[in-house]
C-alpha positions in Angstrom: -46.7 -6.9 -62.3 -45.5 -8.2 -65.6 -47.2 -12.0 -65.9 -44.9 -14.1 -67.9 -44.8 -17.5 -66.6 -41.6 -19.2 -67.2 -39.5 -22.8 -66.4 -36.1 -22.8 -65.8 -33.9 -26.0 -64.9 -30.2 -27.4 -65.4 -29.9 -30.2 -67.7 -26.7 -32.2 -66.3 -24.7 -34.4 -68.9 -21.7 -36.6 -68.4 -19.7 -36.9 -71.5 -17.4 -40.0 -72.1 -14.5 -37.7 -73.3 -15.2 -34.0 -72.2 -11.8 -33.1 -73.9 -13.1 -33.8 -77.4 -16.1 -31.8 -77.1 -16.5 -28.5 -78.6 -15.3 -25.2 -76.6 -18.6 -23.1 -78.2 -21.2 -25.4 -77.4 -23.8 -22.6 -78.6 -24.9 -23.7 -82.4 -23.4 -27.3 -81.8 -26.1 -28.2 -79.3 -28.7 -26.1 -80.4 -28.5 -27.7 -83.8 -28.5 -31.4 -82.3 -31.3 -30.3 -80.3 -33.3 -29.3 -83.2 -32.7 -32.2 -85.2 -33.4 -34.6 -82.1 -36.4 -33.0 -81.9 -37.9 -32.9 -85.1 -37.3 -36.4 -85.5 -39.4 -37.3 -82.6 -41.8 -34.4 -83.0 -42.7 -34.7 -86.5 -45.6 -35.9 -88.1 -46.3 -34.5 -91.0 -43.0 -35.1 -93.3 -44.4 -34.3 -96.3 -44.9 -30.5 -95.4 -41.5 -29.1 -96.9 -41.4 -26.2 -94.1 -43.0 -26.0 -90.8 -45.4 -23.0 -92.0 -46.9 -24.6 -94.3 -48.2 -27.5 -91.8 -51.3 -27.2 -90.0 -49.6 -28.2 -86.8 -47.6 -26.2 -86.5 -48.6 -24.3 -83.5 -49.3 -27.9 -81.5 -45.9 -29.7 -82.9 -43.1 -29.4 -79.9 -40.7 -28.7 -83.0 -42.4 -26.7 -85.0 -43.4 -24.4 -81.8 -40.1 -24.3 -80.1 -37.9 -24.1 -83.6 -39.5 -22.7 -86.1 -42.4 -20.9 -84.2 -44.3 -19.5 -87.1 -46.4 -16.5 -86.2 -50.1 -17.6 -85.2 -52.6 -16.6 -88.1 -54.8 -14.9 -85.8 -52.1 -12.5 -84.1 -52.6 -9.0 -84.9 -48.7 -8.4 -84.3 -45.9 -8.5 -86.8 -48.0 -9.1 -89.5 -45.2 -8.7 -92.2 -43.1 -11.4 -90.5 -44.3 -15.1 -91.1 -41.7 -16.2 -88.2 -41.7 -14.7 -84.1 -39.1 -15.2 -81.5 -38.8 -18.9 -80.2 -40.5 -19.4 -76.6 -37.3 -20.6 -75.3 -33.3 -19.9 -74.4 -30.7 -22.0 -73.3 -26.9 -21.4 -71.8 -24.0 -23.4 -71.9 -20.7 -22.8 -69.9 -19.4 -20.2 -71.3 -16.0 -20.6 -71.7 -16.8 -24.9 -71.5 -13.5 -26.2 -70.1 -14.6 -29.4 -71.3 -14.4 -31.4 -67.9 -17.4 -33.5 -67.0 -20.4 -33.2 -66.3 -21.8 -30.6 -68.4 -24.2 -28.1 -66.9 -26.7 -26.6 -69.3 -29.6 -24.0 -68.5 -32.7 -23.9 -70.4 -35.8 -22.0 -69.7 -39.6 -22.6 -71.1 -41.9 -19.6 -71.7 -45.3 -19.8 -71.4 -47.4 -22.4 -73.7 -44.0 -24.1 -74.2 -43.8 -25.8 -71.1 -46.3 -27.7 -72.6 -43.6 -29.4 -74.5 -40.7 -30.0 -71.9 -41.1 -33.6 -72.1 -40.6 -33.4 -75.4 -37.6 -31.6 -74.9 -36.2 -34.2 -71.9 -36.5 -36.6 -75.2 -34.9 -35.0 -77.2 -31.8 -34.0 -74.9 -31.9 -37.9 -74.1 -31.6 -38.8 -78.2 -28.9 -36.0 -78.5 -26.7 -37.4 -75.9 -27.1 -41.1 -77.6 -26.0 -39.5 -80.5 -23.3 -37.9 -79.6 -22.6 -33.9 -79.9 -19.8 -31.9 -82.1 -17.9 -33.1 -84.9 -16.6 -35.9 -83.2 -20.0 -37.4 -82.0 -18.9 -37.0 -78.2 -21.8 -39.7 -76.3 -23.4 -38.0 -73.7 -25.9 -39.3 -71.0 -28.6 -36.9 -69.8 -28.0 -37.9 -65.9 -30.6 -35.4 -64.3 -32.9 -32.0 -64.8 -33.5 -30.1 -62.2 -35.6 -27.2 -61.3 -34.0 -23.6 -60.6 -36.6 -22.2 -58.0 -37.6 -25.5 -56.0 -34.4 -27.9 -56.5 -36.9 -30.4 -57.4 -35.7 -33.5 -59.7 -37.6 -33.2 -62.9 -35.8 -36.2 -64.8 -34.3 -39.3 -63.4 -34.3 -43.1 -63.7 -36.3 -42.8 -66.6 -39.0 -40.5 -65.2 -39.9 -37.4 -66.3 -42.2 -34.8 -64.2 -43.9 -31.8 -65.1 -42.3 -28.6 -64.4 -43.5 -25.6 -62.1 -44.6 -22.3 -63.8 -42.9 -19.2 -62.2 -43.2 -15.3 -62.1 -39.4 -14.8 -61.5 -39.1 -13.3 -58.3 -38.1 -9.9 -58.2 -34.7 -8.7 -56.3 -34.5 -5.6 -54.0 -31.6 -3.5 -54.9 -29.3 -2.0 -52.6 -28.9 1.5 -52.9 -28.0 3.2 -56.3 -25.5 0.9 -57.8 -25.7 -2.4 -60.3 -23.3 -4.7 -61.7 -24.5 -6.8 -64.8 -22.5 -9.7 -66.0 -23.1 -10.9 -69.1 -22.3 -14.5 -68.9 -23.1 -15.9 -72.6 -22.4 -13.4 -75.3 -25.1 -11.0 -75.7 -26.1 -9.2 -78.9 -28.0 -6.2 -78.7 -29.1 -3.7 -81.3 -30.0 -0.2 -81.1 -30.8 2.3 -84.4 -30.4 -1.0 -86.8 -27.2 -2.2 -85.6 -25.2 -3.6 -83.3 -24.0 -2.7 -80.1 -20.4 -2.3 -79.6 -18.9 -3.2 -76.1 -17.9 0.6 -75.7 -21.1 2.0 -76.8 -23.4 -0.4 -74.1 -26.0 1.8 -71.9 -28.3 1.3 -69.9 -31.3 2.6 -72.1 -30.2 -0.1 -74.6 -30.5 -3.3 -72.6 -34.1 -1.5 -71.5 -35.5 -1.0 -74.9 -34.5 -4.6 -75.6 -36.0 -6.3 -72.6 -39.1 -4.8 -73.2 -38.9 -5.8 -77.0 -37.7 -9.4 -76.1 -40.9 -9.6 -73.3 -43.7 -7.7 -74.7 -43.2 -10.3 -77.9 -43.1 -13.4 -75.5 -45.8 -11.9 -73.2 -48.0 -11.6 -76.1 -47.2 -14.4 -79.0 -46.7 -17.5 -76.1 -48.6 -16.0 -72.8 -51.3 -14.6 -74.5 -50.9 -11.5 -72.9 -50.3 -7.9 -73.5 -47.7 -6.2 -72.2 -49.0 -3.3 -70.1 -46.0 -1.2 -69.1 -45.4 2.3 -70.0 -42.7 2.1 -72.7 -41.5 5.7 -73.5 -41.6 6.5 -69.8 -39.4 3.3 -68.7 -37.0 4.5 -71.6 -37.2 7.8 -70.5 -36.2 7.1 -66.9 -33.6 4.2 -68.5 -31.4 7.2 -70.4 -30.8 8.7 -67.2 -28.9 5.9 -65.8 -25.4 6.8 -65.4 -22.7 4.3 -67.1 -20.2 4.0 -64.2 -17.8 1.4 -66.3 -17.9 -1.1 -68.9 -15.1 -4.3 -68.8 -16.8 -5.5 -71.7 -15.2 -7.5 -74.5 -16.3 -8.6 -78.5 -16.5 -12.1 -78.8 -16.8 -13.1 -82.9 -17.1 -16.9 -84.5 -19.2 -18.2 -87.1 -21.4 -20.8 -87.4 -22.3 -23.1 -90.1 -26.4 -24.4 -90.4 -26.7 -28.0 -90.7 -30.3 -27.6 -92.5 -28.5 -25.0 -95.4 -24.8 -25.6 -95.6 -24.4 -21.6 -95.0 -22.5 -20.0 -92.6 -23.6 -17.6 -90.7 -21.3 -14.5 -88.3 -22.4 -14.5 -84.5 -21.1 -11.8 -82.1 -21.7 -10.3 -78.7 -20.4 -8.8 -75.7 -19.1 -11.1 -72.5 -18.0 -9.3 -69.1 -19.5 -6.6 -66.3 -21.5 -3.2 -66.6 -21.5 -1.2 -63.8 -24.9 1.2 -63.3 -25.8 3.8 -60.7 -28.7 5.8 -60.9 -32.7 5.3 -59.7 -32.8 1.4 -60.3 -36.2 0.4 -58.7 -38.7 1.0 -61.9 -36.5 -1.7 -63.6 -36.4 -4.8 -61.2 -39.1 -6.9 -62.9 -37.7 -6.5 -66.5 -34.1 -6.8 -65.0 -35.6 -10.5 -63.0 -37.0 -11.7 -66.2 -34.5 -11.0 -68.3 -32.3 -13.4 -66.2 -34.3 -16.2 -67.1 -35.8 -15.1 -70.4 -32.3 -13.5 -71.9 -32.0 -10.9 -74.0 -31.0 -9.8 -77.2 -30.7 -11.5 -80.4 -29.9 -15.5 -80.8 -31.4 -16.4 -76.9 -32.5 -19.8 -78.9 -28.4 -20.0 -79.5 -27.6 -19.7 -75.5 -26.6 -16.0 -76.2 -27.8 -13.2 -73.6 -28.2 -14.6 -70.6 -26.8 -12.4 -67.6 -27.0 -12.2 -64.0 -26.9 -9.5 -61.0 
């Protein structure tokens, strides 16, 4: 059993004119997100970057956002930043009708902060998203696994930690659909849509969970990696109707711009499936791959 407790939960906006909001909602709302939050998260302005603050670790944005690696932590010790503790998906194409859906998941020690986070989606939406400061209104939140009502008529409740459950699968075969755009690397680059296997989504889950398992659960991942890998390249690639999707985003905090890719569409696997179910269960709430904190790799099966 891998522990990894996690909170997911749809964030439902109605937008005043849907039409004028932006199709690629991925950097648009994490960046309003961000700001949103720093503004009511921040204490300590005088710290030019969130490292160098000594709350760092207890600030909701300096956590979620910046998530500077803990002092203590004997892991990645050459990198000052870790993966963020949290991942997000928007409609993927958004056919910019109201309301607007939004899943966003909490991983570990973050959940700590999702009223911070409720606050910061309520500021957002007062502000407006996309060039065209769209208003928004943040009309409810609610829970994945229980349906409960986390946010509404100005209360906000605390969410319920969750060991994704596991799914049984049938037989031999699995479909993937990648929903959001998902960006995975293998030997220092990227994955092309006609080069996606099986053992490549594996070495990344366990990359993606062992680092959140450890840096924001405060646990280990105990899992037998080379085996898991082992088994994972004998997983036959039935068919791929994969495509590249490419845009670029621009970072309100730096004025650069910055290339984002990934793959959209199905994977079809057949081959001894069972070792992989709990990876494959929290991957679909956790995502996978690289820029999760921009609403990229999240899939379902």
């Amino acid at each position: 059993m891998i522990w990894l407790p996690v909170s997911t939960f749809y964030l439902h906006f109605e937008a005043e004119r849907p039409e004028a909001l932006p199709k690629r909602l991925f950097s648009a709302f994490r960046g309003a997100l961000g700001r949103a939050l720093r503004r009511i998260s921040c204490v300590a302005g005088r710290y030019k970057a969130c490292i160098e603050c000594p709350l760092s670790q207890d600030c909701a944005y300096g956590y979620l956002f910046e998530t500077p690696r803990p002092p203590q932590a004997e892991r990645l010790r050459k990198y000052p930043y870790i993966g963020h503790p949290f991942a997000f998906a928007p409609p993927f194409p958004y056919d910019r009708k109201s309301p607007l859906r939004i899943r966003m998941t909490l991983v570990g020690r973050a959940m700590r902060f999702f009223p911070h986070m409720i606050l910061a989606c309520e500021a957002l939406a007062a502000r407006g998203l996309g060039r065209k400061r769209v208003p928004l209104k943040l009309v409810s939140v609610k829970e994945k696994e229980t349906g409960r009502i986390l946010y509404g008529k100005e209360r906000i409740l605390s969410p319920t930690p969750v060991l994704p459950p596991l799914k049984a699968f049938s037989g031999s075969k699995l479909t993937l659909r990648f929903v959001t755009p998902t960006a995975l690397r293998f030997s220092r680059r990227m994955v092309a849509p006609e080069e996606f296997e099986f053992h490549i989504l594996v070495r990344n889950l366990l990359r993606r969970i062992s680092m959140l398992s450890y840096f924001h659960a405060g646990t280990s991942l105990e899992l037998d990696f080379k085996g898991l890998i082992a088994r994972a390249e004998g997983i036959k690639t039935v068919s791929r109707r994969l495509s590249r999707v490419r845009f670029r985003r621009r970072s309100a905090r730096t004025g650069k711009t910055h290339p984002l890719e990934g793959c959209v569409g199905e994977v079809h696997f057949s081959g001894d499936l069972a070792p992989f179910a709990e990876l494959l269960a929290l991957g679909s709430y956790v995502q996978v791959g690289r820029h999760t904190s921009f609403g990229f790799g999240y899939y379902t099966f």
